[in-house]
C-alpha positions as CSV (number, residue, x, y, z in Angstrom):
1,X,0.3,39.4,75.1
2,X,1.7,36.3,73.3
3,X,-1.0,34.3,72.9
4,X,-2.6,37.3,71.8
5,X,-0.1,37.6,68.8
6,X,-0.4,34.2,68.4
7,X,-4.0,33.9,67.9
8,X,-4.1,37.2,65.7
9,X,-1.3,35.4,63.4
10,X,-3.6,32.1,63.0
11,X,-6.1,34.2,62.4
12,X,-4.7,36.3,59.4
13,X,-2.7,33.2,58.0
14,X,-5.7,30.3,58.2
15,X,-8.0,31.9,55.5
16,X,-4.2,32.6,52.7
17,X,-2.9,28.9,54.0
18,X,-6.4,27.6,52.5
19,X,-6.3,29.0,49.4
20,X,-3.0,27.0,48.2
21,X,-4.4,23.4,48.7
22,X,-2.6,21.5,46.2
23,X,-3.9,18.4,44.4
24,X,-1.7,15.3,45.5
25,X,-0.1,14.7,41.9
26,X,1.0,18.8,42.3
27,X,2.6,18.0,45.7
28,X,4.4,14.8,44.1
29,X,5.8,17.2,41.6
30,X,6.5,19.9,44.1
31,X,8.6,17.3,45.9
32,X,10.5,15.8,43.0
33,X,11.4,19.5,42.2
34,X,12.9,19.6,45.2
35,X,14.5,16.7,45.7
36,X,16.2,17.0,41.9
37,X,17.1,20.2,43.0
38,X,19.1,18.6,46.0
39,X,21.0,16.4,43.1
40,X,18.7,13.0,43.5
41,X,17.8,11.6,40.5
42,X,14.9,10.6,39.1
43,X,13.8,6.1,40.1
44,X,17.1,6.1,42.2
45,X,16.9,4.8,45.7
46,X,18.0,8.2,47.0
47,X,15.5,9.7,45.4
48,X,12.9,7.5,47.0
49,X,14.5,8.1,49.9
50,X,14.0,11.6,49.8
51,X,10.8,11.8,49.1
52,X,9.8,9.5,51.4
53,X,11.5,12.3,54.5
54,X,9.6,15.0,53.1
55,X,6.4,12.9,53.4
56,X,7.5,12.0,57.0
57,X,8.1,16.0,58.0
58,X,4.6,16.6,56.6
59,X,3.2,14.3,58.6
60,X,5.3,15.3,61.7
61,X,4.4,18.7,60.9
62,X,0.9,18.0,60.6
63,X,0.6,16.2,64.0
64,X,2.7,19.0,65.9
65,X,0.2,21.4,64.7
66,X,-2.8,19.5,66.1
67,X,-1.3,19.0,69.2
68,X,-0.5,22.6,69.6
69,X,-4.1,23.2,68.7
70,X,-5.7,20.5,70.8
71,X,-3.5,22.4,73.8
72,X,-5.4,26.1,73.1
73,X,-8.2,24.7,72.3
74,X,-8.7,22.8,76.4
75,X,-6.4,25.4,77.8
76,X,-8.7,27.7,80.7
77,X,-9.0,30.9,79.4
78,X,-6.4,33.5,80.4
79,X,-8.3,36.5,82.0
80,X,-5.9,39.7,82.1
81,X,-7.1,42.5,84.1
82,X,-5.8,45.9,84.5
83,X,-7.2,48.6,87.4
84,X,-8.1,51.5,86.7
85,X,-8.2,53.7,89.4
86,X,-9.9,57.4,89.1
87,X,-9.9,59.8,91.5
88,X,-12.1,62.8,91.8
């Protein structure tokens, strides 16, 4: 029932997760956005050094999430069968 749920949630989240591609200079604004708001400022080594973890979670991110999918994707099928027994 939980890979069920699973797949249903990919399912309905992969087509709105494709619509908010962001260009890479609207990304690089997103982050500095963030990072000002965590009190780096702007050229300052911490803020390069801020920036430079949220491109490393990205990428972490992005990797976990292929593994994951490479693992459903060559995983045997799960076949769940319920009997159903009728009497006359």
């Amino acid at each position: 029932m939980r890979l069920h749920r699973l797949i249903l949630a990919a399912a309905l989240v992969g087509p709105l997760a494709a619509c908010q591609t962001l260009t890479p200079e609207e990304r690089r604004a997103a982050d500095e956005r963030t990072c000002a708001g965590y009190g780096f400022r702007p050229n300052t080594e911490g803020m390069a050094r801020c920036l430079l973890d949220i491109d490393l979670n990205r990428s972490a991110d992005a990797r976990a999430f292929q593994a994951r999918t490479d693992r459903m994707m060559w995983a045997p099928p799960v076949v769940v069968e319920r009997r159903v027994i009728i009497r006359r």
